[in-house]
SETIKOL-51412 format. One record per residue (C-alpha): residue number from 1; x, y, z. Coordinates in steps of 0.25 Angstrom, whole numbers, plus 5000, padded with zeros to 4 digits. Example, Ala and Ser with C-alpha at 12.3 -4.5 7.8 and 13.67 -1.06 7.14 Angstrom:
REM residues 2
<atom><n>1</n><u>5049</u><v>4982</v><w>5031</w></atom>
<atom><n>2</n><u>5055</u><v>4996</v><w>5029</w></atom>
REM end
This chain:
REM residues 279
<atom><n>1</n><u>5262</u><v>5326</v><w>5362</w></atom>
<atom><n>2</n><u>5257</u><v>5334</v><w>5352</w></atom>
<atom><n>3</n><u>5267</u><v>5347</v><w>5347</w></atom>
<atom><n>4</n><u>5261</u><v>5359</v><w>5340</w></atom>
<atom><n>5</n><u>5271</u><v>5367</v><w>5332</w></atom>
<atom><n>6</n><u>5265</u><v>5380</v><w>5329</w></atom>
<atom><n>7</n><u>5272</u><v>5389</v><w>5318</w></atom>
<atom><n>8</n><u>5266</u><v>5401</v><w>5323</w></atom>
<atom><n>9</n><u>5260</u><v>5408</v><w>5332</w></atom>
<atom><n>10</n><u>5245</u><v>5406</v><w>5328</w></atom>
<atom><n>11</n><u>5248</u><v>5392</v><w>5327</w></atom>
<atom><n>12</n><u>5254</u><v>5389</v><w>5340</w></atom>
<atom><n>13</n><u>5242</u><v>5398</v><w>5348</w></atom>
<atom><n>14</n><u>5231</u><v>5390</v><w>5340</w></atom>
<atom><n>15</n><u>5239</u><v>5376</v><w>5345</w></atom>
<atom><n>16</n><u>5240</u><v>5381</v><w>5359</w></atom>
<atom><n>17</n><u>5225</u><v>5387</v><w>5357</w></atom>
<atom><n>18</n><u>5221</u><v>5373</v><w>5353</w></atom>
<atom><n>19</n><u>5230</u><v>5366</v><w>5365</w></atom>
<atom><n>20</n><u>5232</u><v>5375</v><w>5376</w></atom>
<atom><n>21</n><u>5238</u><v>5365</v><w>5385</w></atom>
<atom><n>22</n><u>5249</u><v>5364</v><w>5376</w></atom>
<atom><n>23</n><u>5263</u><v>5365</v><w>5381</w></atom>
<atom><n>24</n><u>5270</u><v>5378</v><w>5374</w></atom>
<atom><n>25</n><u>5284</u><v>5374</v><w>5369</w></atom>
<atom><n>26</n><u>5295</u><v>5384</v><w>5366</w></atom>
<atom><n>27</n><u>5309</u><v>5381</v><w>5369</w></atom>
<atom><n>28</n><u>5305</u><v>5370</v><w>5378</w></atom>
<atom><n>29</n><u>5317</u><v>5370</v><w>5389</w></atom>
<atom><n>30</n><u>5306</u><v>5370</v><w>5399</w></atom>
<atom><n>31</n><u>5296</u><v>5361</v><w>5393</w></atom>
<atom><n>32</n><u>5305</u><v>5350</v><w>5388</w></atom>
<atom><n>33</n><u>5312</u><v>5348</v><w>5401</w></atom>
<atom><n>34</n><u>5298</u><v>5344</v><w>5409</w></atom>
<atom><n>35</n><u>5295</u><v>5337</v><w>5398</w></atom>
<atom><n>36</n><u>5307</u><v>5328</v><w>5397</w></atom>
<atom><n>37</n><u>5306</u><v>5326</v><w>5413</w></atom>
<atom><n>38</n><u>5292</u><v>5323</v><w>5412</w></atom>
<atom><n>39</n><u>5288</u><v>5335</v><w>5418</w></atom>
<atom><n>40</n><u>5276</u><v>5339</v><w>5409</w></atom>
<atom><n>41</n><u>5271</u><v>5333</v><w>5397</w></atom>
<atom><n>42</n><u>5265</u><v>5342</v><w>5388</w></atom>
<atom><n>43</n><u>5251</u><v>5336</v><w>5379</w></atom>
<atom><n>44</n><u>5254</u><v>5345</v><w>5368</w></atom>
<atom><n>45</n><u>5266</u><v>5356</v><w>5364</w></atom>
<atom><n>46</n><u>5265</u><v>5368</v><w>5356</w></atom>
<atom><n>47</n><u>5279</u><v>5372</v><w>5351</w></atom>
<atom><n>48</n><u>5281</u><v>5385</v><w>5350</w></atom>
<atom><n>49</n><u>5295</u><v>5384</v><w>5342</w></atom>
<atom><n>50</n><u>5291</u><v>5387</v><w>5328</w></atom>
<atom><n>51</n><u>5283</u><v>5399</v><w>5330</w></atom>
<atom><n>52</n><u>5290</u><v>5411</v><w>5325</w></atom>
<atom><n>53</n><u>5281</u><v>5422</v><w>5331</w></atom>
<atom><n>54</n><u>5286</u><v>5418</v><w>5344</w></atom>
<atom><n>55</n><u>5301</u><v>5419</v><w>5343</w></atom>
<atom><n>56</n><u>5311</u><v>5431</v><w>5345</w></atom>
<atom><n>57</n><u>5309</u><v>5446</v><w>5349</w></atom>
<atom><n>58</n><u>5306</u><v>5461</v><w>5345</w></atom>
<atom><n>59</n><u>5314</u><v>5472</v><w>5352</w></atom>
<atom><n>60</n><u>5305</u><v>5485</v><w>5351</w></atom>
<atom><n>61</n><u>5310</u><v>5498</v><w>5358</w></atom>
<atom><n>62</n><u>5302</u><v>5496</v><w>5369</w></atom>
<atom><n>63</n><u>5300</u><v>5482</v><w>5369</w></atom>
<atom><n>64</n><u>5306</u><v>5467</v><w>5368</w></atom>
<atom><n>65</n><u>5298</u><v>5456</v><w>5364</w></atom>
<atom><n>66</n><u>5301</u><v>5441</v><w>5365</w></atom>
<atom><n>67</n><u>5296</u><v>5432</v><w>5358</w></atom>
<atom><n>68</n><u>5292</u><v>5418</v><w>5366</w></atom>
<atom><n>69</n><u>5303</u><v>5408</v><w>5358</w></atom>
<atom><n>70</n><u>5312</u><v>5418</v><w>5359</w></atom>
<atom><n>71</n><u>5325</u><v>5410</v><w>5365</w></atom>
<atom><n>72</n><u>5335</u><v>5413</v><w>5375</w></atom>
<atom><n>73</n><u>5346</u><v>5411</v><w>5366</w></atom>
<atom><n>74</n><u>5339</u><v>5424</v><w>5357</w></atom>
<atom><n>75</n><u>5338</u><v>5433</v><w>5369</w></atom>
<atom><n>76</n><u>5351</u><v>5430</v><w>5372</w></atom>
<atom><n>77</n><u>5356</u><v>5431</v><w>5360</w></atom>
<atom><n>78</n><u>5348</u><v>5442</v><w>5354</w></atom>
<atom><n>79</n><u>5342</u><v>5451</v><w>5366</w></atom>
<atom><n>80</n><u>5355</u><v>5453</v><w>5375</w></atom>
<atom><n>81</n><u>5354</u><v>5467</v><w>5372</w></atom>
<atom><n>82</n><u>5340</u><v>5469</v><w>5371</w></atom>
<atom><n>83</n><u>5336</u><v>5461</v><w>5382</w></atom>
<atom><n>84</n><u>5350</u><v>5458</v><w>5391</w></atom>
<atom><n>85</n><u>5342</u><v>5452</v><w>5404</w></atom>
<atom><n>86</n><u>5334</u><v>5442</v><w>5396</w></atom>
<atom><n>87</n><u>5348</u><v>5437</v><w>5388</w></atom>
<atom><n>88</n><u>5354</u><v>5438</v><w>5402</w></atom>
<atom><n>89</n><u>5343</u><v>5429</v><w>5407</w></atom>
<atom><n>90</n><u>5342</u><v>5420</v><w>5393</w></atom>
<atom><n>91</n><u>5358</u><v>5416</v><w>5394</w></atom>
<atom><n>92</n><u>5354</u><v>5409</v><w>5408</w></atom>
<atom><n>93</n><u>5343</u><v>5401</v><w>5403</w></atom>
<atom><n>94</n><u>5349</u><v>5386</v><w>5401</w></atom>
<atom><n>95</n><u>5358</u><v>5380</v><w>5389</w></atom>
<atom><n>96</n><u>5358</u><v>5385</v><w>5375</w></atom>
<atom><n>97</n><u>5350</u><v>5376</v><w>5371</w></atom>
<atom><n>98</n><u>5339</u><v>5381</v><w>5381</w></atom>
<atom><n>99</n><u>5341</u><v>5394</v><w>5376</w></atom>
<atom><n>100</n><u>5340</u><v>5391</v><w>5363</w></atom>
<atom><n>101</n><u>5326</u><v>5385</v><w>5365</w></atom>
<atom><n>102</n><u>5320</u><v>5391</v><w>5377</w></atom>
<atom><n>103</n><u>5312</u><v>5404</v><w>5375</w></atom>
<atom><n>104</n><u>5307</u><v>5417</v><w>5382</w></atom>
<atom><n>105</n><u>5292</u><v>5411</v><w>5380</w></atom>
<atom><n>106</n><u>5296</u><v>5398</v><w>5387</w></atom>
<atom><n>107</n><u>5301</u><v>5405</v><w>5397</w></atom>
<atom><n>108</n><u>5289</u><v>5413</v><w>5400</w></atom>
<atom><n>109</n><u>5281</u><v>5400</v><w>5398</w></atom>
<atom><n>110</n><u>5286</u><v>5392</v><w>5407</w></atom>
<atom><n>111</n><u>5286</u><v>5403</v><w>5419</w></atom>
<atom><n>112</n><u>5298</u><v>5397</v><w>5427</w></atom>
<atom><n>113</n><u>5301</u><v>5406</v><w>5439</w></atom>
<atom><n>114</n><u>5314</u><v>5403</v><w>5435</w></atom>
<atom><n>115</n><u>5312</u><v>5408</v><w>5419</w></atom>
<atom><n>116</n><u>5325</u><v>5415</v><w>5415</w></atom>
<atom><n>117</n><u>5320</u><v>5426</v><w>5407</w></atom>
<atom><n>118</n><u>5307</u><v>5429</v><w>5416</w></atom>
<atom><n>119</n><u>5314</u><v>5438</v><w>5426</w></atom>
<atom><n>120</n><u>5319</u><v>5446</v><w>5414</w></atom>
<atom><n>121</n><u>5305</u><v>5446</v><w>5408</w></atom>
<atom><n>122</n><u>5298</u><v>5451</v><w>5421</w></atom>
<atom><n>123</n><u>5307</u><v>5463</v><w>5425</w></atom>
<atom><n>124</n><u>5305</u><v>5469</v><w>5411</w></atom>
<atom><n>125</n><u>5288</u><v>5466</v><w>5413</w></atom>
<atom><n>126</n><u>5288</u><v>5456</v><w>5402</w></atom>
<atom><n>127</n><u>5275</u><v>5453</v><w>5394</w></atom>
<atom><n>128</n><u>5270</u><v>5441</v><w>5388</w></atom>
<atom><n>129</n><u>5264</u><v>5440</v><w>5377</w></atom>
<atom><n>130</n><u>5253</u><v>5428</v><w>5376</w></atom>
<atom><n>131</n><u>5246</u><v>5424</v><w>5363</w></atom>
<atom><n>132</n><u>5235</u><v>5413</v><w>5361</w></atom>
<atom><n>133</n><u>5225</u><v>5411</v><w>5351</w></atom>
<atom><n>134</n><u>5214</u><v>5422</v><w>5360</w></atom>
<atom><n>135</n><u>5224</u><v>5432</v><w>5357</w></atom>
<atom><n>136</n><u>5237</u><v>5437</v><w>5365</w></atom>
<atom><n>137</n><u>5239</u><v>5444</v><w>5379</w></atom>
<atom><n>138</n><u>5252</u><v>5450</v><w>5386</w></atom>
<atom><n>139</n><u>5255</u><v>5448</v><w>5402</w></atom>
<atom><n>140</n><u>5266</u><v>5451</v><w>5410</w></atom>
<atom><n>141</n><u>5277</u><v>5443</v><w>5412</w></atom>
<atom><n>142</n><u>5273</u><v>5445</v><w>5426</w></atom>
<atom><n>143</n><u>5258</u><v>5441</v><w>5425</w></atom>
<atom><n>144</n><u>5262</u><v>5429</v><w>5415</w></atom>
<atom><n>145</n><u>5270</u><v>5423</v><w>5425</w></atom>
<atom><n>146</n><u>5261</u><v>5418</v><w>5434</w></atom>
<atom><n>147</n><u>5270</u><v>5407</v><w>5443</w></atom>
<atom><n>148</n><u>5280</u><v>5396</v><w>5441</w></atom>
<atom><n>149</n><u>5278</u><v>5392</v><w>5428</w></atom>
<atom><n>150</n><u>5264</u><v>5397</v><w>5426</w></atom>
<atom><n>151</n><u>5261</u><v>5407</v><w>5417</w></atom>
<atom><n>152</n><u>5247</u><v>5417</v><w>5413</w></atom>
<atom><n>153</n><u>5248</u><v>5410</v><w>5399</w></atom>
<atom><n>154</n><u>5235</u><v>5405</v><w>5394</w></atom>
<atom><n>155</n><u>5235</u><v>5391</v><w>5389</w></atom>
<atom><n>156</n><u>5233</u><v>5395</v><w>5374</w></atom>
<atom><n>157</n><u>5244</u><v>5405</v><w>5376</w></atom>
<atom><n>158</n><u>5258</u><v>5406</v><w>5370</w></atom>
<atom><n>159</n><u>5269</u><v>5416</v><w>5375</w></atom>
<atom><n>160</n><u>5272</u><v>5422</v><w>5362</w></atom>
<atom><n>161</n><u>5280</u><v>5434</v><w>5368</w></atom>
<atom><n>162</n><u>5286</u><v>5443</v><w>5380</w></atom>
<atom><n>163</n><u>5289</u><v>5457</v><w>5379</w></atom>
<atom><n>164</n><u>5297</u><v>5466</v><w>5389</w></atom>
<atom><n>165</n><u>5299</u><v>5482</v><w>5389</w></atom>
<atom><n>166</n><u>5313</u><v>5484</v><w>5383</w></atom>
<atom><n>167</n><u>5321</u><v>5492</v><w>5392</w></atom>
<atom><n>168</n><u>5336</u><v>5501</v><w>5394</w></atom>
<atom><n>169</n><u>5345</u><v>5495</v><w>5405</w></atom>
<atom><n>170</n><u>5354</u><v>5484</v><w>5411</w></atom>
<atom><n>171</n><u>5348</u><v>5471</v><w>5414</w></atom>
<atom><n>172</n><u>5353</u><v>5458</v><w>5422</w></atom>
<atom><n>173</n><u>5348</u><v>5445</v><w>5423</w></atom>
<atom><n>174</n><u>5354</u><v>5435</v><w>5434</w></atom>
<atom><n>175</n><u>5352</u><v>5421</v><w>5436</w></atom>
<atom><n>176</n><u>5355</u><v>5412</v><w>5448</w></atom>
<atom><n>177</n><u>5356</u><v>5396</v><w>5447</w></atom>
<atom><n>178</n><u>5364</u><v>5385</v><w>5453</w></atom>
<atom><n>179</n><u>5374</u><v>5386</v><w>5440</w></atom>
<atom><n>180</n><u>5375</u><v>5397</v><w>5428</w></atom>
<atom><n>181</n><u>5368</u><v>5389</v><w>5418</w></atom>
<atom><n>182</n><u>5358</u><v>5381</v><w>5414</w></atom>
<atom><n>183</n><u>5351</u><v>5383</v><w>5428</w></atom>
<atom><n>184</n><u>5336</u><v>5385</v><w>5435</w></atom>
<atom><n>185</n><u>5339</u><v>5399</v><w>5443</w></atom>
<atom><n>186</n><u>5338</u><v>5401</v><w>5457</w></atom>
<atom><n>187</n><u>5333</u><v>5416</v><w>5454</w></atom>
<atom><n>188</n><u>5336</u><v>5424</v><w>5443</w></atom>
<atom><n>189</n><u>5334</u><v>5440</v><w>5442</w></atom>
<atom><n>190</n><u>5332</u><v>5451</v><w>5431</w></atom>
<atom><n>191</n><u>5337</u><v>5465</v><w>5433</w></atom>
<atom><n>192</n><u>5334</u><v>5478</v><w>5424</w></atom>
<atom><n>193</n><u>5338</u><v>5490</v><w>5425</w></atom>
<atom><n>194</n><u>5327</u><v>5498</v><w>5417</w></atom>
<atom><n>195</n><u>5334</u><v>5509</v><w>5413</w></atom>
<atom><n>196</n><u>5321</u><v>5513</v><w>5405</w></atom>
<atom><n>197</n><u>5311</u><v>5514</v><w>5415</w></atom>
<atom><n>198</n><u>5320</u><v>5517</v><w>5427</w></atom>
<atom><n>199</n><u>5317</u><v>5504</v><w>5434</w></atom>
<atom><n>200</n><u>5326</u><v>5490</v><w>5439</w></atom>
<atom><n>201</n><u>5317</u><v>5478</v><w>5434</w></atom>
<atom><n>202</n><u>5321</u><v>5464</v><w>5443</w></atom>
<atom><n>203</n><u>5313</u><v>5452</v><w>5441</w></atom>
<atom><n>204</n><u>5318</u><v>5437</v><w>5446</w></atom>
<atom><n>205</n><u>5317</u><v>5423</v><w>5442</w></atom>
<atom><n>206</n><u>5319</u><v>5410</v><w>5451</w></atom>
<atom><n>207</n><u>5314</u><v>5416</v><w>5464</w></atom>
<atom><n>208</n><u>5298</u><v>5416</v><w>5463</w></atom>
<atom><n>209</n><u>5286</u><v>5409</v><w>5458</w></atom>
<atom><n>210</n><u>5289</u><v>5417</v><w>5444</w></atom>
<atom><n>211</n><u>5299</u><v>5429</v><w>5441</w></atom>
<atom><n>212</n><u>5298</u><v>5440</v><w>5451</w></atom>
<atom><n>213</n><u>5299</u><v>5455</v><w>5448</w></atom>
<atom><n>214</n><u>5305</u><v>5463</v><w>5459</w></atom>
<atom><n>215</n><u>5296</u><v>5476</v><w>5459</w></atom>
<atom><n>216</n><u>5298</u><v>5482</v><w>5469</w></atom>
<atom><n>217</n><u>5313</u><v>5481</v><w>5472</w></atom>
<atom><n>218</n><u>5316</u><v>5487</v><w>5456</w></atom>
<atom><n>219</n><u>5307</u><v>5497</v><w>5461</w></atom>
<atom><n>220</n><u>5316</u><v>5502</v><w>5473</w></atom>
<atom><n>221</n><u>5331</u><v>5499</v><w>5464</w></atom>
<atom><n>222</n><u>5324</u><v>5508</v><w>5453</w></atom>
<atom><n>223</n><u>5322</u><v>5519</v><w>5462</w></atom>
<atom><n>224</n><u>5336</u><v>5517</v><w>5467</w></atom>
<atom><n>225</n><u>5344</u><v>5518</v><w>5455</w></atom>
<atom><n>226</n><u>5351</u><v>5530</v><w>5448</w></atom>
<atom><n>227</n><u>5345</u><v>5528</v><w>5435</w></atom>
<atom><n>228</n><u>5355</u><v>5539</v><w>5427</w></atom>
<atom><n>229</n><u>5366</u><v>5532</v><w>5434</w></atom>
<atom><n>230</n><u>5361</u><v>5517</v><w>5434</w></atom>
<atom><n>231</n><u>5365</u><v>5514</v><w>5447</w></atom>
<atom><n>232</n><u>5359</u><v>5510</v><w>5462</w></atom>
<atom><n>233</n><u>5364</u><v>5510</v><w>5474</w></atom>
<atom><n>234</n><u>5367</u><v>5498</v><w>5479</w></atom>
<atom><n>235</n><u>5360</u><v>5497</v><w>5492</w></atom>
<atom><n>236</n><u>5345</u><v>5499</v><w>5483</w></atom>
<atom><n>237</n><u>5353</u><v>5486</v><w>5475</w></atom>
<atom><n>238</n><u>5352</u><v>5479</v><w>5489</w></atom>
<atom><n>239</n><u>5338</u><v>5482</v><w>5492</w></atom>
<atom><n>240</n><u>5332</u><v>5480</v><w>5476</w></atom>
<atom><n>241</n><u>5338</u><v>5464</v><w>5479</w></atom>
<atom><n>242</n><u>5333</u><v>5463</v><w>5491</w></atom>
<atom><n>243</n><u>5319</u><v>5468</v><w>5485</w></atom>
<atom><n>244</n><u>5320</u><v>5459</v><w>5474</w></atom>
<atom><n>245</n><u>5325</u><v>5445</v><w>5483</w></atom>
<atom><n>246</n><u>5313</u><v>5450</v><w>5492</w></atom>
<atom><n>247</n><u>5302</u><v>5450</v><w>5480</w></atom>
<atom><n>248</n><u>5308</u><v>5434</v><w>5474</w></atom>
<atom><n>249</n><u>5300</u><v>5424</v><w>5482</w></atom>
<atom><n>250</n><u>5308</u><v>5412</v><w>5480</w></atom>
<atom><n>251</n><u>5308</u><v>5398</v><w>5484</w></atom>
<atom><n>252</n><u>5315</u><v>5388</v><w>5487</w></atom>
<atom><n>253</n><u>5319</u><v>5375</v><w>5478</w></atom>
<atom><n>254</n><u>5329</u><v>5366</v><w>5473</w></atom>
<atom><n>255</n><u>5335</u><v>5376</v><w>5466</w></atom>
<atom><n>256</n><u>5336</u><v>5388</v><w>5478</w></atom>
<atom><n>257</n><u>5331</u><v>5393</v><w>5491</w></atom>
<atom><n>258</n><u>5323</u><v>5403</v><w>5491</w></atom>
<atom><n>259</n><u>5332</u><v>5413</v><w>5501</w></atom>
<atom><n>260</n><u>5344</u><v>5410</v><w>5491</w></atom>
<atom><n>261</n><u>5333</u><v>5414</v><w>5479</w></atom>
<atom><n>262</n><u>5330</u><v>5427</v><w>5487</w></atom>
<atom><n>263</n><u>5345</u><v>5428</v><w>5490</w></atom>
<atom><n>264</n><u>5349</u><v>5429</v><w>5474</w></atom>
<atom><n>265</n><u>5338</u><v>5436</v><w>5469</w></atom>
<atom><n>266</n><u>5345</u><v>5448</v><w>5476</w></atom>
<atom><n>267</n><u>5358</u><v>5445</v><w>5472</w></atom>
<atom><n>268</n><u>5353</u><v>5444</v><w>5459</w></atom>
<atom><n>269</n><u>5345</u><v>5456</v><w>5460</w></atom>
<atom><n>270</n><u>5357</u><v>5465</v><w>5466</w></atom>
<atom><n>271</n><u>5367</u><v>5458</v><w>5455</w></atom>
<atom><n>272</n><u>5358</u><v>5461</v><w>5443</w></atom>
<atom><n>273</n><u>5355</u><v>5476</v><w>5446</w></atom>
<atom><n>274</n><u>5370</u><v>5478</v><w>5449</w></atom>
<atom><n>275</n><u>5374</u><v>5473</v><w>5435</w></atom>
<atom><n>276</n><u>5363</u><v>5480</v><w>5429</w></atom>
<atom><n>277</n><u>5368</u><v>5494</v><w>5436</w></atom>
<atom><n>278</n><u>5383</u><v>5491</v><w>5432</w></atom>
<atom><n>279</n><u>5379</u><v>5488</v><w>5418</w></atom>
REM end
């Protein structure tokens, strides 16, 4: 099969321009596995390795940008201060050797309701940034997102960015699997405690078509809490994991039912605010 390998941005744009059915390889931890099982064959690659416009992050004052190669080995490495949920949810993700290679972009381009920095991304209204050779556009993780492993990316477009709201305040990232490491989760939740804007941020992972923000239940847990004091009575910890199992719509599969789904999305939901308020 034919294999572009652009050297920079403009390059790999007028590539994809000129083949827009051309499968976008990053790290290729996803790709290369469907591959090898026959699961898709691609008619032509555009590699995306090479291009340095696309790699690392900015840290502004009121914003964090990653770039779309940036690796989880380098957000968890680098950005565990900056960004502590996505390094929590970036050690989680496979081998070394997958973290080394796989990407935030890849992550985003492959939509997996089970994406392990997507829940992360959601509850801090994440933006992705979308280039082609017509120009670039943003969209919210939200809108992007559009169902399992479907996306609002054109076909000449490439992810060449995401960019969240940099805020104060503890943060926790769970996962549930059938072992601790190198695992598929059953449902995986992300907890903020925005001490800038006053406001608990919870999204989750594993238990619905794509990740799922819990509006309305960090609505009722933010009115609860004693934000001078950072704490929250414990029967409002109840009800915002009852709210939040209540907004998952799981299903049920190989991996889990979709009672037990529901089940540990308010365990998880309860467990992470709690360690976020002891922190």
């Amino acid at each position: 099969m034919p294999i572009d390998r652009p050297t920079d941005l403009d390059a790999a744009l007028a590539s994809l321009s000129d083949v827009p059915s051309a499968h976008l390889l990053a790290g290729g931890t996803d790709a290369m596995v469907e591959i090898t099982f026959d699961q898709r064959r691609p008619e032509h690659i555009v590699a995306l390795r090479r291009i340095p416009e696309l790699r690392g992050y900015r840290v502004d004052d009121d914003e964090l940008t990653f770039g779309a190669m940036l690796t989880y080995t380098q957000v968890e490495r680098e950005l565990a201060s900056t960004a502590p949920g996505l390094a929590m949810a970036a050690r989680t993700v496979g081998s070394p050797q997958i973290r080394n290679t796989g990407t935030i972009g890849g992550n985003l381009g492959t939509a997996s309701p089970a994406g392990d920095t997507l829940p992360w991304l959601l509850a801090l209204d994440a933006r992705v940034e979308l280039r082609s050779v017509r120009g670039s556009r943003e969209l919210s993780l939200a809108d992007f997102v559009t169902g399992p492993k479907r996306t609002a990316r054109e076909p000449d477009e490439l992810i060449t960015a995401v960019r969240v709201p940099r805020v104060e305040g503890p943060q926790h990232v769970a996962k549930l699997g059938p072992r601790n490491a190198m695992v598929i989760s059953v449902a995986m939740a992300a907890v903020i405690v925005d001490t800038t804007n006053r406001r608990v941020r919870a999204a989750f992972g594993s238990v619905g078509p794509r990740p799922i923000r819990a509006s309305d239940a960090e609505q009722q847990v933010s009115d609860a809490i004693d934000w001078d004091a950072l704490t929250c009575p414990d029967d409002a910890i109840v009800h915002f994991a009852d709210a939040c199992a209540e907004a998952s719509q799981p299903i049920s599969d190989h991996r889990s039912t979709a009672d037990y789904r529901r089940h540990a999305v308010a365990v998880l939901a309860a467990r992470s605010l709690r360690r976020c308020l002891a922190a």
